[in-house]
N, C-alpha and C positions, 0 to 999 in steps of 0.2 A: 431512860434512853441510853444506851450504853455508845458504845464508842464504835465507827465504822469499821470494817475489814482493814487491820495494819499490817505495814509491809517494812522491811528493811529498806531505809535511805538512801544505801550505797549499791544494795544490788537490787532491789524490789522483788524480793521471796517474801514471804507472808511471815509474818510474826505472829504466834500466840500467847501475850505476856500473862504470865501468870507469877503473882506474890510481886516483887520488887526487883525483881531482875528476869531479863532476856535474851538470849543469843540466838544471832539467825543461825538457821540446821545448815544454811547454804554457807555464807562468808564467815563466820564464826564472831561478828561483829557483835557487841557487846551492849546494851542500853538497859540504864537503873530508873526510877521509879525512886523520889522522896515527896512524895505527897502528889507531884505529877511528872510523866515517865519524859525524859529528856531524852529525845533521838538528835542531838545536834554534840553531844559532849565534849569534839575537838573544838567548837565555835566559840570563841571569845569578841562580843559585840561592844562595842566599849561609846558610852552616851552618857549626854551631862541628866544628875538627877532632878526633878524639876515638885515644884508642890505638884501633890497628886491630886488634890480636890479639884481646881480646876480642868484638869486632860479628862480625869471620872465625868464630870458634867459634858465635857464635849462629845465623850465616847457613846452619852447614853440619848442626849439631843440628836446628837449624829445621826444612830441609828432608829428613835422613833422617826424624827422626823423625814431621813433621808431614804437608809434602807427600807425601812416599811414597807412605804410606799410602792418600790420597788418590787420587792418581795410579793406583795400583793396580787401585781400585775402578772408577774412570773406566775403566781401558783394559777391564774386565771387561765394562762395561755397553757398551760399544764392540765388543766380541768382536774383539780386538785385543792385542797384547802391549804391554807397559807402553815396550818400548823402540820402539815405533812414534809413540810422542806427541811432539808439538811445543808446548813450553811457555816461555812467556814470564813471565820473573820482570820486574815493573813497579815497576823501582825496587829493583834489587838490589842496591847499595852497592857491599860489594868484588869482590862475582861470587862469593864463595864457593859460596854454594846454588847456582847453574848448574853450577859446576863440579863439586860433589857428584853437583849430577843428572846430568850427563854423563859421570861415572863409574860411573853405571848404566845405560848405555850408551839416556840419556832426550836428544831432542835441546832442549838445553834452551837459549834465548837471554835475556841483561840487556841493560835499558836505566836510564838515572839521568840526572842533569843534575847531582849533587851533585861535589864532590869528591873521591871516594871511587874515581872515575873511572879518577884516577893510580896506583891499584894492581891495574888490570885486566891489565897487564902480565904481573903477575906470578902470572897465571893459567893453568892446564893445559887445554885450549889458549889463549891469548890474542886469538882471535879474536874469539868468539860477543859481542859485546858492543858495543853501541850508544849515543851520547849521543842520547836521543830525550825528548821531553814527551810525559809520559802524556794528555794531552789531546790530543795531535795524530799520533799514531804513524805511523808510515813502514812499516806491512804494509797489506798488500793485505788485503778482506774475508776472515772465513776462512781465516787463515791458520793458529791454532794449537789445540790442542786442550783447552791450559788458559792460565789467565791467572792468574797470585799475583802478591799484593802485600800486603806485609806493613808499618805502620805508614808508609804513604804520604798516603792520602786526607785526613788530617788538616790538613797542609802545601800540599794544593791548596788555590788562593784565600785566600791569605793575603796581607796588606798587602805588596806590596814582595818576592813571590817569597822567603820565608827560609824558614830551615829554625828560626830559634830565636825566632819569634815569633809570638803568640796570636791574634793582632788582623788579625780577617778583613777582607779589600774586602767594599766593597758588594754587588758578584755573585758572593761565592763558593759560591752554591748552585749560581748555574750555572757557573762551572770544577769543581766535585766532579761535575755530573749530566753531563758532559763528558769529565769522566774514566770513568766508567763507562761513558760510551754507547761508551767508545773502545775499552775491553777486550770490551765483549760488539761490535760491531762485527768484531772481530780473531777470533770466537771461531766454532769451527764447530760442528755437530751431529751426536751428542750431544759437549759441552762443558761445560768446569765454570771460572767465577772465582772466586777466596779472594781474599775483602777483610776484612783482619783492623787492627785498630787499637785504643788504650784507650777503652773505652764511655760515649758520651757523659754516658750516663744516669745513671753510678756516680759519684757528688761527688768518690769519689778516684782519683788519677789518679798509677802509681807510675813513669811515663815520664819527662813534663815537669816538671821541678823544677829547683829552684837552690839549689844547698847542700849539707850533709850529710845531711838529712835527706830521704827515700827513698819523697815523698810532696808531692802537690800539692792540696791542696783548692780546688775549684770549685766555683760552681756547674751542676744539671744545664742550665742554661737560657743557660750560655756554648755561643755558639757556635760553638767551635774544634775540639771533639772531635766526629765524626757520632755519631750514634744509628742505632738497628738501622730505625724506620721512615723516615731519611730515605734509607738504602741503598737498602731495598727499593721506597721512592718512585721513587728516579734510574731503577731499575732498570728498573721498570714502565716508566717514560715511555721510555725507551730501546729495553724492546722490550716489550710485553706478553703476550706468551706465556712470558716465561721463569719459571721455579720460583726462589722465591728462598726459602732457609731457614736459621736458626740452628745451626750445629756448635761440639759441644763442643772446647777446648782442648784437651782429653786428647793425652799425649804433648807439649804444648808448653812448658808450665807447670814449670819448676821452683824449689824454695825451699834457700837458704842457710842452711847452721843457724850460730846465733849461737854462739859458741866459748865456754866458758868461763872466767872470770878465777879465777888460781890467788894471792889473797891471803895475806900473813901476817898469823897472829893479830891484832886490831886492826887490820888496815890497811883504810884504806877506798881505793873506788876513784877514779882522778884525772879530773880531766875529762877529757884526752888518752883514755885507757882508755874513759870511758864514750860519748866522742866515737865513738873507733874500733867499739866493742862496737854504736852505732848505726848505724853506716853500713855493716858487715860482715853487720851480721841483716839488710838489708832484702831484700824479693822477689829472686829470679833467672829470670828470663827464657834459655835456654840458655846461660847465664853473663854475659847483660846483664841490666839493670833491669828489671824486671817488672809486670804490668799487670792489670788487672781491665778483662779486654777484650772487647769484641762481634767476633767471627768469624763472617762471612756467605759462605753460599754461591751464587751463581745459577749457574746449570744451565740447559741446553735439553736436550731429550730429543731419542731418536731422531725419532721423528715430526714435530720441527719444523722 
């Protein structure tokens, strides 16, 4: 399955890469190719590195269990088979969900800017996969039939490009309205994007935190986490015919049960024990940290 119709980032001219370098004929804009072609190369994305085996497990539960599903439904209302979609995970990490999806035989492509980059390798096939900003993507209109992204839009428009810090620029309404107009942009009809992230609106927040404890209280009126009507806002202004609605978590959502301590008579428990007995109970997210989160959908139907 080769790669859709590519386009220059900065002006959207068509690209035809061939061998390991490419310049658009139009802006003279420059982008190399070391094992996969990086259309982002001024972006420096800067994130704490974290074990990989666990995020690999959520990426892949993620997607059988959540996207699937989805996908499913989509190809139905398509009157289409599920392994005829083209779907772009926006911000995929290690590639794991791609590579899930394309073991059901879903032609499914990632793009990232983080680090998580350097284990795309070590993926079945090691192709499908792109250094691109989800603001500026490298397909042609139309190119995919869905568009996921699963705790991204957060991290857009933050001070300084990080992945570990709260504290938005001035315009990160418009880098977030940016970010969507770029996935529904990429997106055909009927088509569906999952934009899923912890909810602004919930004061707790079981993602971003620092420590052992398994929990971030904020307020709802910070503005780092989106809320469901500023989605549905970008959304509107991006395109206004499209359906945008609330989907439940079901199937994504899982909880760790806290273990019990097996003391001798009289013994109390140490703080070490009570340490660990807190930080093993809290949420699981497909065996990562877990969330009270808004999952939105936009959709265009056949007729548009």
């Amino acid at each position: 399955m080769p790669l859709p119709p590519l386009i220059c980032p900065a002006c959207r001219a068509p690209l035809d890469p061939a061998g390991a370098r490419v310049a658009c004929s139009s802006c003279g804009r420059g982008y190399t190719s070391e094992g996969h072609w990086d259309f982002a190369p001024d972006l420096v994305f800067t994130d704490i590195e974290t074990p990989c085996h666990v995020e690999e497990q959520g990426e892949r539960l993620r997607a059988e269990r959540f996207y699937l599903p989805l996908l499913r439904e989509l190809a139905d209302q398509a009157e289409k088979p599920v392994t005829e979609l083209r779907v772009l995970d926006d911000g995929c990490g290690f590639g794991a969900g791609v590579e899930y999806l394309r073991s059901q035989g879903i032609d499914a492509i990632g793009v990232d800017v983080g680090w998580r980059s350097q284990e795309w390798q070590q993926r079945d096939p090691p192709w499908p996969y792109l250094r691109a900003d989800g603001r500026a993507l490298p397909f042609a209109d139309g190119s995919f039939d869905a568009v996921v992204s699963f705790g991204v839009i957060e991290h857009v428009g933050i001070a300084g490009e990080s992945g570990v810090s709260e504290e938005v620029a001035p315009d990160y309404q418009e880098h977030r309205g940016r970010y969507v107009s770029e996935a529904l942009r990429i997106l055909r009809s009927p088509g569906v994007v999952v934009l899923s992230q912890p909810n602004g609106s919930c004061p707790v927040d079981f993602w971003h935190y620092a420590g052992r404890v398994p929990a971030r209280w904020h307020s709802p009126r910070q503005p780092f986490l989106p809320r469901y009507r500023e989605l549905a806002r970008w959304a509107k202004e991006a395109d206004s015919a499209v359906d945008v609605e609330s989907v439940s978590p079901h199937r994504l959502l899982a909880f760790e049960r806290i273990p019990a301590l097996e003391l001798a008579p009289g013994e109390s428990p140490s703080k070490d024990l009570g340490d660990e007995r807190q930080h093993r109970g809290g949420a699981q997210v497909e065996g990562d940290r877990g969330q009270l989160g808004a999952f939105e959908r936009v959709g265009r139907g056949r007729d548009r």
